[in-house]
C-alpha positions in Angstrom: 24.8 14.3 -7.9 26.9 11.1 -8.7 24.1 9.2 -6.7 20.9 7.7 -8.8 17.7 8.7 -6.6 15.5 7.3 -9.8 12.3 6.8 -7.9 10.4 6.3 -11.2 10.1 6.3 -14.8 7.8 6.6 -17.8 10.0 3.9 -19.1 10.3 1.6 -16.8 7.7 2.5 -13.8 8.5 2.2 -10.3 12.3 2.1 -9.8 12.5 -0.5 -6.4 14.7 -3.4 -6.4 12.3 -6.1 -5.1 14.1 -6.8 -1.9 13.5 -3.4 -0.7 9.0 -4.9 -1.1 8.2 -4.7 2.0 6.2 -8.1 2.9 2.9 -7.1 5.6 3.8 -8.2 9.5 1.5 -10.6 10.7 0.9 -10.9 14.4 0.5 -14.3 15.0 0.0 -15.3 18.9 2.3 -18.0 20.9 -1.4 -20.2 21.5 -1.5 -21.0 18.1 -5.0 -19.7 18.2 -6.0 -17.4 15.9 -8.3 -14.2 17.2 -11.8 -12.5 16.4 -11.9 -8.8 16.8 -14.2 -6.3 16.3 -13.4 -2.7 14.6 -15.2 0.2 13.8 -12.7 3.1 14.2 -12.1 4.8 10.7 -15.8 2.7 9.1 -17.9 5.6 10.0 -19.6 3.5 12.9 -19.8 0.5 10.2 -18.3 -2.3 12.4 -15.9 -5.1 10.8 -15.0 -8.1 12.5 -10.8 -9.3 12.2 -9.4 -12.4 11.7 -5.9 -12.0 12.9 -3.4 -14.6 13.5 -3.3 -17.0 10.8 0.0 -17.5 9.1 0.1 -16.9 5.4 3.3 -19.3 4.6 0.5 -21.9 5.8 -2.9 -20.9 4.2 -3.7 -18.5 1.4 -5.4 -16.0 3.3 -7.1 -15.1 -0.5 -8.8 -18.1 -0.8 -9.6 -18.2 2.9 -11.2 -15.0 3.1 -13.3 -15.7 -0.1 -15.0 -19.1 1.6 -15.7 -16.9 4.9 -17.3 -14.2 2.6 -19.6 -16.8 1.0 -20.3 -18.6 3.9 -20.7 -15.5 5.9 -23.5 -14.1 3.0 -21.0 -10.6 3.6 -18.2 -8.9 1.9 -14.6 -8.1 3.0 -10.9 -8.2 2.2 -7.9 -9.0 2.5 -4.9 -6.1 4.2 -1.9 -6.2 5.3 -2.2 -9.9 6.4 -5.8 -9.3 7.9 -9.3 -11.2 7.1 -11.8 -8.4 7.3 -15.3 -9.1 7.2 -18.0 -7.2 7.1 -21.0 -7.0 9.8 -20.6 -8.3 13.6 -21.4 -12.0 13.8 -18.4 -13.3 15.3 -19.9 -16.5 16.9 -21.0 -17.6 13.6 -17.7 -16.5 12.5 -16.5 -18.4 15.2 -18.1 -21.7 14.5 -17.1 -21.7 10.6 -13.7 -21.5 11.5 -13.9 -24.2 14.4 -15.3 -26.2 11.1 -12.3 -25.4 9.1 -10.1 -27.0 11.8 -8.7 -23.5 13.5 -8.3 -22.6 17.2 -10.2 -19.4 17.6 -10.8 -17.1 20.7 -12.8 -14.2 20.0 -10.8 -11.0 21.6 -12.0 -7.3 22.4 -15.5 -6.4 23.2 
């Protein structure tokens, strides 16, 4: 065993160089247009609507999702890249994000 495996350590924590970090994929789409979808698979019937598409070298997707939120009046979060909010009101969704200057489409039924 000349190899180190050291996955972690009381001492130190986790043992992973930080290029091996793994930064989240973001779909972004050739239009430029960012997309609404709708999700409720793994909620327990609780639906969440998706903003996908917006490219996180360009806008912090933190601060983004936290105006949506307030001006939504609903919760959500950011993963992997993702805006989820809560609830299914994606033309209001929509038209804050027209406001905000983005292309939008809304996709999925």
């Amino acid at each position: 065993m000349s190899e180190n495996n050291l996955v972690y350590s009381t001492e130190l924590g986790r043992i992973k160089p930080e290029s091996e970090k793994n930064e989240p994929e973001v779909r972004l789409f050739k239009d430029g247009a960012v997309r609404i979808e709708r999700q409720t698979k793994g909620r327990k019937g609780k639906g969440v609507m998706l903003v996908v598409g917006i490219d996180p070298a360009e806008h912090d997707l933190k601060k983004l999702a936290k105006t949506l939120k307030s001006k939504m009046g609903q919760g959500g979060a950011v993963k992997e890249g993702v805006i989820e909010i809560q609830g299914d009101d994606r033309d209001k969704l929509k038209q804050i994000l027209e406001a905000m200057k983005f292309k939008v489409k809304i996709a999925g039924g």
